[in-house]
N, CA and C atoms as a LAMMPS dump frame, in Angstrom:
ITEM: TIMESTEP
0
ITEM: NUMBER OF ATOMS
528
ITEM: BOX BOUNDS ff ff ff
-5.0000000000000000e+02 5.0000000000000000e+02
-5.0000000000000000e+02 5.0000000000000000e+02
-5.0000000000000000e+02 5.0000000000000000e+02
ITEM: ATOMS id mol type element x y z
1 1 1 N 461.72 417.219 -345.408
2 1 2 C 462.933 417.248 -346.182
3 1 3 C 462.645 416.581 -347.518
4 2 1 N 462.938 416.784 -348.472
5 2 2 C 463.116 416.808 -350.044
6 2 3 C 464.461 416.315 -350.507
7 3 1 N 464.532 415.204 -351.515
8 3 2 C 465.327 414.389 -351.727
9 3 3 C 465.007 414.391 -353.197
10 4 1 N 465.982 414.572 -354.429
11 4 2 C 465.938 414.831 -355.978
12 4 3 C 467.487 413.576 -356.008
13 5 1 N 466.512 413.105 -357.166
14 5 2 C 467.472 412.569 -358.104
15 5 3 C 467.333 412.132 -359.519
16 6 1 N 467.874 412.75 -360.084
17 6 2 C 468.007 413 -361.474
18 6 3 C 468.716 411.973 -362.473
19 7 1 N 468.098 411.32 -363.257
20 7 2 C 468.836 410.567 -364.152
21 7 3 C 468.54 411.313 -365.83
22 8 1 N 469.381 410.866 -366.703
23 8 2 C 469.62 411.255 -367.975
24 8 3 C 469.354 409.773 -368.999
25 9 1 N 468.239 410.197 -370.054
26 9 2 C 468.431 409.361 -370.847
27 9 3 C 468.259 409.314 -372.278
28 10 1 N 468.533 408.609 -373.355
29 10 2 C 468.286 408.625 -374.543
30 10 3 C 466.651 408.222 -375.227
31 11 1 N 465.653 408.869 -375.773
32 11 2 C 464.988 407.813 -376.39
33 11 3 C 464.038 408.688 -377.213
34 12 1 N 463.234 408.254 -378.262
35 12 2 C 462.727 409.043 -379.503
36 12 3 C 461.054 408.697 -379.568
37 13 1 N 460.657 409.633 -380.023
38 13 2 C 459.025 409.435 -379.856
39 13 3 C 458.133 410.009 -380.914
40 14 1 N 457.277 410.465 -381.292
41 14 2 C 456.454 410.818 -382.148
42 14 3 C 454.765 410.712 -381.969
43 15 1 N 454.13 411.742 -382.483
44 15 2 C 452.693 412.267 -382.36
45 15 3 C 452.146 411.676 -383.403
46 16 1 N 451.251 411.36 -383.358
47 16 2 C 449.685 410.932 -384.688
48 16 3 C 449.007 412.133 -384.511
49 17 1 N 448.704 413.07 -383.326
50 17 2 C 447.646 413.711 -383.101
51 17 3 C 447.773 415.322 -383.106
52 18 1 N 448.54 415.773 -384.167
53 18 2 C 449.694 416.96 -383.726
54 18 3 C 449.81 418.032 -384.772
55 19 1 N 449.688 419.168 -384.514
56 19 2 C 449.748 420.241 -385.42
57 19 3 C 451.219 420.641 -385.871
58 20 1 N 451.943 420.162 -385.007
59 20 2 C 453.534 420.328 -385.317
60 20 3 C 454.144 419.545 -386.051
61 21 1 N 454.556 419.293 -387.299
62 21 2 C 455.296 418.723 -387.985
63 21 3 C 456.512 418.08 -387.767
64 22 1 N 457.547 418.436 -387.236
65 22 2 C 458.457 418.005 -386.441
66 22 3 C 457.866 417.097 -385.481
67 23 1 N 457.156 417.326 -384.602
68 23 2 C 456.582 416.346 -383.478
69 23 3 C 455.89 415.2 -384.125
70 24 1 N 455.507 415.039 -385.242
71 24 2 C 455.223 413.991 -385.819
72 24 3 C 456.025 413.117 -386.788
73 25 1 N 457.638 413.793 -387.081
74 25 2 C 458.261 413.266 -387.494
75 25 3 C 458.792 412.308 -386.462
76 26 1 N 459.764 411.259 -386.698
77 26 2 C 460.254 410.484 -385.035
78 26 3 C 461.684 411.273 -384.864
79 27 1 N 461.443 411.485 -383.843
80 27 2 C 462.55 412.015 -383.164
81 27 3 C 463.011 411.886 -382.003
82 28 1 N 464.081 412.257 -381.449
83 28 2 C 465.049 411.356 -380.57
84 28 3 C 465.121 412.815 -379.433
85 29 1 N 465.199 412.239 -378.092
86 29 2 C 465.713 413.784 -377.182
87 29 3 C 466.711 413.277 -375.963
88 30 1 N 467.932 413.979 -375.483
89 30 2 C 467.946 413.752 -374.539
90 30 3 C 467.181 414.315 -373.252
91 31 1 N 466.995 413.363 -372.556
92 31 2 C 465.887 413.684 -371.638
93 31 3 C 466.512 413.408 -370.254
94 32 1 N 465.781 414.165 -369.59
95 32 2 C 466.446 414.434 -367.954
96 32 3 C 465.011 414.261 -366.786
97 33 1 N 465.108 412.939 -366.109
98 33 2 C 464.17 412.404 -365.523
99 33 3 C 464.887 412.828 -364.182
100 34 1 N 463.763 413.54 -363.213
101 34 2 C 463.984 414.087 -361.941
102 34 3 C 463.002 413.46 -360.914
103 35 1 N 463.136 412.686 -359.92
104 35 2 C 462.191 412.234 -359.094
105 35 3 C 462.541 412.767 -357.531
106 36 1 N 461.418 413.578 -356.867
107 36 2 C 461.661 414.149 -356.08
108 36 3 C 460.856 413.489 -355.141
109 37 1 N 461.344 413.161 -353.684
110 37 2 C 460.458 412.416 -352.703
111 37 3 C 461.02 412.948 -351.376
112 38 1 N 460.014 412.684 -350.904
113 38 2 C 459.806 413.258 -349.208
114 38 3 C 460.242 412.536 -348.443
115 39 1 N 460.676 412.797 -347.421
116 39 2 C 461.249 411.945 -346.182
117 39 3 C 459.882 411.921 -345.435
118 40 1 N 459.274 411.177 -345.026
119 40 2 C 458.298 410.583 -343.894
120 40 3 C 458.436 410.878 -342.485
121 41 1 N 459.792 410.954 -342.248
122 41 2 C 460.33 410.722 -340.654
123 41 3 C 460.409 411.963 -340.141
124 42 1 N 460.434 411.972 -339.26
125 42 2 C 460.697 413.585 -338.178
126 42 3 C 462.136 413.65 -337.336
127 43 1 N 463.207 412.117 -337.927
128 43 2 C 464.218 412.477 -337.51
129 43 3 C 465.318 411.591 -338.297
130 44 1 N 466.503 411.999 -338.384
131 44 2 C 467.507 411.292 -339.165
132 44 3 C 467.384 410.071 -338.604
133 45 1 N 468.162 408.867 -339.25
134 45 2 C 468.311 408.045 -338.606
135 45 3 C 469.886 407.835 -337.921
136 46 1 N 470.375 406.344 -337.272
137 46 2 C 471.579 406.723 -336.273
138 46 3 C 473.086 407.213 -337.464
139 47 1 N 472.683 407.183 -338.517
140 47 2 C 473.891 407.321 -339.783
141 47 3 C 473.716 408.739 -340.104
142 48 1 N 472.77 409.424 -339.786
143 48 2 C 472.57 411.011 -339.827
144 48 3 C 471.914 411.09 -341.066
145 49 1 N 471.013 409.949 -341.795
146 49 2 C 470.499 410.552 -343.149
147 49 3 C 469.058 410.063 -342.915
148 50 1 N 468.51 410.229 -343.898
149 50 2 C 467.137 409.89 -344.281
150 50 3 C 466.723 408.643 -344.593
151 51 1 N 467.593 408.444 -345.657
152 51 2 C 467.646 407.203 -346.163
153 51 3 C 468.505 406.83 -346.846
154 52 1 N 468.997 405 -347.158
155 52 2 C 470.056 405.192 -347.803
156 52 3 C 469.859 405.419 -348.935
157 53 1 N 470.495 407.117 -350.14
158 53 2 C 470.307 407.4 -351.238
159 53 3 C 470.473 406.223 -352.738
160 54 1 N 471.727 405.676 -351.97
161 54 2 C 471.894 404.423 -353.209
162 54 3 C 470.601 403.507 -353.189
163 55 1 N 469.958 402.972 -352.039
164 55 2 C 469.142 402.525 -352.852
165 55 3 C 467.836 402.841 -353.283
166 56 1 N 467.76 404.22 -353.207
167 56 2 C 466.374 404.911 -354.215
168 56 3 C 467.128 405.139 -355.538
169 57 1 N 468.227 405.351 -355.781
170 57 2 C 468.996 406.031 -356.925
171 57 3 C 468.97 404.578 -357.665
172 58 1 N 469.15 403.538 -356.901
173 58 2 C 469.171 402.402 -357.941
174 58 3 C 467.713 402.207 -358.889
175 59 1 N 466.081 402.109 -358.036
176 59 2 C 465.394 401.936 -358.009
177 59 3 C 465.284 402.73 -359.336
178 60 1 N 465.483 403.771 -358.976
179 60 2 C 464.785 405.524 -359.857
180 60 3 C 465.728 404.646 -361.703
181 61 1 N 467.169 404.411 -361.317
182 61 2 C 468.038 404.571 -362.369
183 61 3 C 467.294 403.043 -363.09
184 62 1 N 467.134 401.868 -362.273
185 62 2 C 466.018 400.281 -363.294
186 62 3 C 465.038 400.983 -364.042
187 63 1 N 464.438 401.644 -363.256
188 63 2 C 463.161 402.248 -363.941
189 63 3 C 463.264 402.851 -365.308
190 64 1 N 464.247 403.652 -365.574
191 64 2 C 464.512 404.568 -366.501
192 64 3 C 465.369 403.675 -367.431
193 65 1 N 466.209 402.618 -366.714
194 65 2 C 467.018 402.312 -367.968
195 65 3 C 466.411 400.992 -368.545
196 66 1 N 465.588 400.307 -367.941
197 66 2 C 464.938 399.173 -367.913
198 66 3 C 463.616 399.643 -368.58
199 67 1 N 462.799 400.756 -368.451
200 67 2 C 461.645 401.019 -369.576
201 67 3 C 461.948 402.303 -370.594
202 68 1 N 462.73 402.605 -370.364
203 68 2 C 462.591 403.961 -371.516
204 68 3 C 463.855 404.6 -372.194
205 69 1 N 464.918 404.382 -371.71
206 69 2 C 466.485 404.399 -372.39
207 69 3 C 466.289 403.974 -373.371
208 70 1 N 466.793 404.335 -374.457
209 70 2 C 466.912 403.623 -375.496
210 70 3 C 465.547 403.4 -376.205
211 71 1 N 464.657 403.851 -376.388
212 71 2 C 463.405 403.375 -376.752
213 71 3 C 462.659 404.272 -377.499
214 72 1 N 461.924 403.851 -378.566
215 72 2 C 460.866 404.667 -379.636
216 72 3 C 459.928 404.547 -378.831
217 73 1 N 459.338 405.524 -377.984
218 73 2 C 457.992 405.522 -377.544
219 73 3 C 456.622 406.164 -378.277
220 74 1 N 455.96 405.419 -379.013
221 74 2 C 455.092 405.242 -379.822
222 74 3 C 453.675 405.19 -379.481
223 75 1 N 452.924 405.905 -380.533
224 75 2 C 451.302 405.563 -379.87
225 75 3 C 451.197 403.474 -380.561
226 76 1 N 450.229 403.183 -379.703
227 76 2 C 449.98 401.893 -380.166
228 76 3 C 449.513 401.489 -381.218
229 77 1 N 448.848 402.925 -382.346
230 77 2 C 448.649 402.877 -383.461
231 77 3 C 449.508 403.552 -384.651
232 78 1 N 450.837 403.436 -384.028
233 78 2 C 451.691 404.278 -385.335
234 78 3 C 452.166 403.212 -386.076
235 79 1 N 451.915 403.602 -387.595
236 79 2 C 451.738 402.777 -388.559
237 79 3 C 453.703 402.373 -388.62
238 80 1 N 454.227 403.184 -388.157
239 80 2 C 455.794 402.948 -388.402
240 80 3 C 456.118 401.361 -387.619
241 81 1 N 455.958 401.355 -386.571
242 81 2 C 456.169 400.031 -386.226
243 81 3 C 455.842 398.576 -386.457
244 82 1 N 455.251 398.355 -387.449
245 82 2 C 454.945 397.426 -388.613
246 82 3 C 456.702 397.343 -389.047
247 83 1 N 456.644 398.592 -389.949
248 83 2 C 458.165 398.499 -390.414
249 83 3 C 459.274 397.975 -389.228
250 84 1 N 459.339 398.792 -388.598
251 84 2 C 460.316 398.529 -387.55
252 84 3 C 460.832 397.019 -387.157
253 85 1 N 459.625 396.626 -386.58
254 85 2 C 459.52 394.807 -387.224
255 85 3 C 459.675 394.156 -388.162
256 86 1 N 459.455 394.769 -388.73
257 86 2 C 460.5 393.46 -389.905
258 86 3 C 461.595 393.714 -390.855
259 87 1 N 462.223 394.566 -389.821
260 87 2 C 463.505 394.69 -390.106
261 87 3 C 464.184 393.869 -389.134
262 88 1 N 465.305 393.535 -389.152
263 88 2 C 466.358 392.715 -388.668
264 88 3 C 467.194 393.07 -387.607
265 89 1 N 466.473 393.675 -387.158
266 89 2 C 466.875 394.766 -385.519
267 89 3 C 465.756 394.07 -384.711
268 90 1 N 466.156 394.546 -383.688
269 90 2 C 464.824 394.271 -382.543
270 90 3 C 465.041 395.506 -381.754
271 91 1 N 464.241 396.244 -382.352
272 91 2 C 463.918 397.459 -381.549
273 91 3 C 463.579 397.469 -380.298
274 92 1 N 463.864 398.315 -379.33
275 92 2 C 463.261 398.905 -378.618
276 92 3 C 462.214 399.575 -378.141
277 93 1 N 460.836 399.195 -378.367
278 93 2 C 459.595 399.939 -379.32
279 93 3 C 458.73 399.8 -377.556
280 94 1 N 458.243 401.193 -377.028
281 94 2 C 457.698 401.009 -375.871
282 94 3 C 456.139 401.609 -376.515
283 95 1 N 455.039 401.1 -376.134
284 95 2 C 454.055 400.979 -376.792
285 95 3 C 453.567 402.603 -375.521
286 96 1 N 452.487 403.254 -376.242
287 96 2 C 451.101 404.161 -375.64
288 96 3 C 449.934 404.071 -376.144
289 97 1 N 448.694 404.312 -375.178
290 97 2 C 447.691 404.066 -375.644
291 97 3 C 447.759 405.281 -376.04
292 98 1 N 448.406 406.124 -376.32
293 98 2 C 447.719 407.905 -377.204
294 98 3 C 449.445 408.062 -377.81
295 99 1 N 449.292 409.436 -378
296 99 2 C 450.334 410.055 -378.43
297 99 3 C 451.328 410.079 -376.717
298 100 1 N 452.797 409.255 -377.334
299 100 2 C 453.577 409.573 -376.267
300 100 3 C 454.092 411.03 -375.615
301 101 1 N 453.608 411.638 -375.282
302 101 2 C 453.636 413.231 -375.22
303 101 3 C 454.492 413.319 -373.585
304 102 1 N 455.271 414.367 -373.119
305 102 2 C 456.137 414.893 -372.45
306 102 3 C 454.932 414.762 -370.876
307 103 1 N 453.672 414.951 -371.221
308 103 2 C 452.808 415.077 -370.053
309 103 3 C 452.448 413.293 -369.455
310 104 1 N 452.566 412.993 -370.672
311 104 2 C 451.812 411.132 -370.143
312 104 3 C 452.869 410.542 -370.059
313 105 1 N 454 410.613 -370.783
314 105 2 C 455.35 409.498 -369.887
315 105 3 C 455.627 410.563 -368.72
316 106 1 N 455.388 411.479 -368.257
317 106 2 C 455.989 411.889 -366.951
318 106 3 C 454.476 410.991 -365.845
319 107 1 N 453.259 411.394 -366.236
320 107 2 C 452.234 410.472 -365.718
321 107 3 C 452.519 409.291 -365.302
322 108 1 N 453.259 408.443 -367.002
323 108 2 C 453.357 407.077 -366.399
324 108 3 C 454.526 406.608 -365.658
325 109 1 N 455.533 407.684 -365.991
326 109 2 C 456.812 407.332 -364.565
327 109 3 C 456.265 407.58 -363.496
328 110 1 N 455.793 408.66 -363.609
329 110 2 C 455.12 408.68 -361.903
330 110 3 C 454.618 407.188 -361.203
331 111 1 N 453.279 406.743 -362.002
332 111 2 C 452.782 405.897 -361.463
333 111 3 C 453.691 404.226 -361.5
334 112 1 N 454.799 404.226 -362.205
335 112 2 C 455.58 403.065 -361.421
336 112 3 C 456.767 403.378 -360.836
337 113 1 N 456.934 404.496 -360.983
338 113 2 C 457.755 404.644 -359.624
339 113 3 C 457.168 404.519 -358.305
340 114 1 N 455.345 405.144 -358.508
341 114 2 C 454.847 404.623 -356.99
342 114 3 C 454.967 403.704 -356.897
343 115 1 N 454.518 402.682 -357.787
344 115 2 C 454.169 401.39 -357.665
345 115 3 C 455.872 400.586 -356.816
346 116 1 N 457.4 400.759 -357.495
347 116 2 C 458.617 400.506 -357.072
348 116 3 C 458.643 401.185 -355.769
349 117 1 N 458.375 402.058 -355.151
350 117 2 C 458.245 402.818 -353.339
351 117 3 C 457.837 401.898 -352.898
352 118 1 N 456.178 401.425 -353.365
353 118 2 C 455.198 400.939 -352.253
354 118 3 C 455.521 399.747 -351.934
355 119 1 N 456.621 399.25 -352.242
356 119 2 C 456.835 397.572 -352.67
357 119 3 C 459.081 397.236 -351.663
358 120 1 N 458.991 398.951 -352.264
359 120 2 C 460.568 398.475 -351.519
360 120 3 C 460.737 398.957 -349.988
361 121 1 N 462.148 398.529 -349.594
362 121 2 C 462.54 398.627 -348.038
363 121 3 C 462.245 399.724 -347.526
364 122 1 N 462.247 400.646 -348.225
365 122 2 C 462.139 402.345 -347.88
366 122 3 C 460.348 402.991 -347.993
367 123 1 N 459.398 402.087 -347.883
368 123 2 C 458.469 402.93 -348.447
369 123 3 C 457.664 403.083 -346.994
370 124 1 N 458.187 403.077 -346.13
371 124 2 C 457.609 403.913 -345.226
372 124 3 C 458.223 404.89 -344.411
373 125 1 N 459.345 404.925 -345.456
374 125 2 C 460.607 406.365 -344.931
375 125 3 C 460.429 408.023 -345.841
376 126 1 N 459.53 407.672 -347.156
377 126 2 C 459.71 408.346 -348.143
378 126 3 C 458.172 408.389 -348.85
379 127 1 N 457.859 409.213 -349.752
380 127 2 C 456.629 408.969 -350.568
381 127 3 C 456.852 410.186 -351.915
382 128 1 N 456.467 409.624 -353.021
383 128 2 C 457.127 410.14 -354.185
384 128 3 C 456.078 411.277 -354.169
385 129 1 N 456.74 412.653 -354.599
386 129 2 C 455.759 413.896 -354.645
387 129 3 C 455.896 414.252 -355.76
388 130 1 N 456.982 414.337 -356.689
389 130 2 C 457.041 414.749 -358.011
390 130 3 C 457.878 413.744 -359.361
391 131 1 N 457.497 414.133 -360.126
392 131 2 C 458.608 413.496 -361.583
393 131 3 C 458.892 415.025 -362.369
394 132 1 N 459.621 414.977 -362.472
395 132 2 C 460.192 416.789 -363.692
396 132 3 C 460.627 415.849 -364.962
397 133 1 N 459.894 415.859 -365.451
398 133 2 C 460.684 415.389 -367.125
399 133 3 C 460.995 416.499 -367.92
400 134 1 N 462.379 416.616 -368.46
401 134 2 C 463.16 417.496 -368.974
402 134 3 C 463.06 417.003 -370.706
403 135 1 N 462.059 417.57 -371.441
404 135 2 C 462.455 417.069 -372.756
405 135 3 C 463.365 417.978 -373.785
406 136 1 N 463.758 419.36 -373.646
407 136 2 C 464.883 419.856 -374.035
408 136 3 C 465.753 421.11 -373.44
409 137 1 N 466.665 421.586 -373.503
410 137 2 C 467.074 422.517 -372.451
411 137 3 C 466.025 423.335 -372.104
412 138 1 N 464.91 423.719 -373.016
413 138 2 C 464.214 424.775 -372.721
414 138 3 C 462.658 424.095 -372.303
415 139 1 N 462.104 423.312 -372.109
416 139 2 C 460.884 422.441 -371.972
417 139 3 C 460.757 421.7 -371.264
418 140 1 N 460.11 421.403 -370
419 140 2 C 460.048 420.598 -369.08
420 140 3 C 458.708 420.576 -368.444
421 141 1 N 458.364 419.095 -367.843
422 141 2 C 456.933 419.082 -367.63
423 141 3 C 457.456 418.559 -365.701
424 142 1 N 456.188 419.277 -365.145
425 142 2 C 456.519 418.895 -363.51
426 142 3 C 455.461 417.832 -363.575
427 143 1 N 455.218 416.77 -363.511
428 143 2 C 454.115 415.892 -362.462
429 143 3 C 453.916 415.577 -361.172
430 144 1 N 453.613 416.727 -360.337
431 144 2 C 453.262 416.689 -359.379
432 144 3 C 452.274 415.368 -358.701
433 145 1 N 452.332 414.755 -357.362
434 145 2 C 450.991 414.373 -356.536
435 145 3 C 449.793 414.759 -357.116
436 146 1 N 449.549 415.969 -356.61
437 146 2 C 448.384 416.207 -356.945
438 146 3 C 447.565 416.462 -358.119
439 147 1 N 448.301 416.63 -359.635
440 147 2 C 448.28 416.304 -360.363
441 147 3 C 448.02 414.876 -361.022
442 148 1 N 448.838 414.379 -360.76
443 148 2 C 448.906 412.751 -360.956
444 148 3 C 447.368 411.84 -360.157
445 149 1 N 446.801 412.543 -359.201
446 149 2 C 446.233 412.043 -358.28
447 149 3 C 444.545 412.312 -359.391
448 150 1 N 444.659 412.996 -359.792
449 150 2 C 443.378 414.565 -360.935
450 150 3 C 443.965 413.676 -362.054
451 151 1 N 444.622 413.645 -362.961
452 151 2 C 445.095 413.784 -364.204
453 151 3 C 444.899 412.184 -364.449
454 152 1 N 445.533 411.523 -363.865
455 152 2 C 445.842 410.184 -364.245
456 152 3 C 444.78 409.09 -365.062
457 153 1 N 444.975 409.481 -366.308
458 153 2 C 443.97 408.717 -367.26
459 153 3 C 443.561 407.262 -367.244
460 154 1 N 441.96 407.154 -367.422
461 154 2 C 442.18 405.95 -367.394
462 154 3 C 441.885 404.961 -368.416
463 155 1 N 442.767 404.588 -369.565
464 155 2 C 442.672 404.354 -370.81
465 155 3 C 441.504 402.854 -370.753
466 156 1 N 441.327 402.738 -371.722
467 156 2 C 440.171 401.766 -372.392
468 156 3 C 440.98 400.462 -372.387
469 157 1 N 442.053 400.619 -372.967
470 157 2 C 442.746 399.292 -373.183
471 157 3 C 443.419 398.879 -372.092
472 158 1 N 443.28 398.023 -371.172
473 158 2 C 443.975 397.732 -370.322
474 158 3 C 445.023 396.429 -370.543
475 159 1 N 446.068 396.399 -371.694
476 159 2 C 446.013 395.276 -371.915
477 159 3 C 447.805 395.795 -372.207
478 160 1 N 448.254 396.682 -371.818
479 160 2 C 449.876 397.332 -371.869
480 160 3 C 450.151 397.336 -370.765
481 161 1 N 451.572 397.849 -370.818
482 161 2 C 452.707 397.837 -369.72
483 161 3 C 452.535 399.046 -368.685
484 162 1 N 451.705 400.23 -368.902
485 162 2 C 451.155 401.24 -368.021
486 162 3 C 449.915 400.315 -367.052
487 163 1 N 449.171 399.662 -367.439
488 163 2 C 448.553 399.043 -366.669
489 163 3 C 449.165 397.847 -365.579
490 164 1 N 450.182 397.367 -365.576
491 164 2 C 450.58 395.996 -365.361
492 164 3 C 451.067 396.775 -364.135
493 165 1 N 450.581 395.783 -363.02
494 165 2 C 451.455 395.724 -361.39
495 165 3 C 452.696 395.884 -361.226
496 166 1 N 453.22 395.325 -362.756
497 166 2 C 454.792 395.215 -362.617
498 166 3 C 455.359 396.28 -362.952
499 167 1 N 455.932 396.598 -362.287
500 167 2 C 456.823 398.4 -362.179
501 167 3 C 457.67 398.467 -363.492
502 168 1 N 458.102 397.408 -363.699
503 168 2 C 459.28 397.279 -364.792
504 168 3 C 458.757 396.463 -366.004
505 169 1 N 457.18 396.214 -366.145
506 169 2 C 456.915 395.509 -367.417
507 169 3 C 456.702 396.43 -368.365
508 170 1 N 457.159 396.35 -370.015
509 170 2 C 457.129 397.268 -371.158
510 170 3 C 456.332 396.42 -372.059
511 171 1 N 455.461 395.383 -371.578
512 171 2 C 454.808 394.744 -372.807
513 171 3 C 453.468 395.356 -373.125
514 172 1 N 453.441 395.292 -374.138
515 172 2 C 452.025 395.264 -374.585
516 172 3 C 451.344 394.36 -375.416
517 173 1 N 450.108 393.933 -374.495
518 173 2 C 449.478 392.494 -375.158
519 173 3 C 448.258 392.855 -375.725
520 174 1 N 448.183 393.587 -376.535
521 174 2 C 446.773 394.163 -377.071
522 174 3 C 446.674 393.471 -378.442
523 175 1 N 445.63 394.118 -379.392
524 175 2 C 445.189 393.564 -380.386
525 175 3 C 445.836 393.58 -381.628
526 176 1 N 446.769 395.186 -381.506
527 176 2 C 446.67 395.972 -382.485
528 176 3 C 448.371 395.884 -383.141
């Protein structure tokens, strides 16, 4: 059995590495984060469900609103965030080691959402099989398991918030 839940969120991003003009301007999308996971078990439990949905829906909804709502997701070398800083805001600025692209934040939700399963009450009821990131009505990337399992890069800098144990850390302590 197969279990989806879908959250919606705000946040803007931009390419260094990109033949598209627009994609290198910064720009903002609403985006539609889908996490699809498996039930483990071979039978309901005595409440007739799988699991209780509220608390994967909570888990799924920290994740999303706690790293990426609201947020310029940026390569770690875009010269814009200099500015951004020293202006009199405190941005929201979520760091990448490359171009934040539709394929590597669905990558890196994947991998802390595993990381939030393997750690909560439910992770031997369930196991995460997909992320669908929706970046406009017409464009959407699946990150599958087995994908994620093949694909999952392994950057040079280990010194950001994709690397960190912590499911919910957005820092980046690098050089640059």
């Amino acid at each position: 059995m197969l279990l989806e839940f879908t959250y919606r969120f705000e946040a803007a991003h931009r390419f260094l590495k990109s033949k598209s003009v627009p994609c290198m301007t910064p720009h903002g999308h609403t985006w539609f984060a889908t996490m699809t996971v498996a039930f483990k078990g071979s039978a309901l439990d005595s409440s007739q469900m799988t699991v209780e949905f509220g608390e994967v829906k909570k888990q799924w909804k920290t994740l999303i609103q706690d790293t990426f709502d609201h947020s310029y997701m940026h390569n770690i070398n875009d010269p814009i965030v200099e500015v951004l800083k020293n202006e009199d805001i405190e941005p929201r600025l979520l760091p990448f080691p490359g171009d934040p692209t539709t394929e590597i934040i669905s990558l890196f939700m994947f991998n802390k959402m595993e990381s939030l399963i393997s750690t909560s009450e439910f992770k031997d009821k369930i196991v995460l099989k997909s992320i669908k990131l929706q970046e406009t009505p017409t464009n959407a990337i699946i990150c599958d398991r087995d994908f994620f399992v093949d694909q999952m890069p392994q950057f040079s800098d280990q010194s950001g918030w994709w690397q960190s144990p912590n499911p919910l850390d957005r820092s980046y302590r690098g050089n640059s």
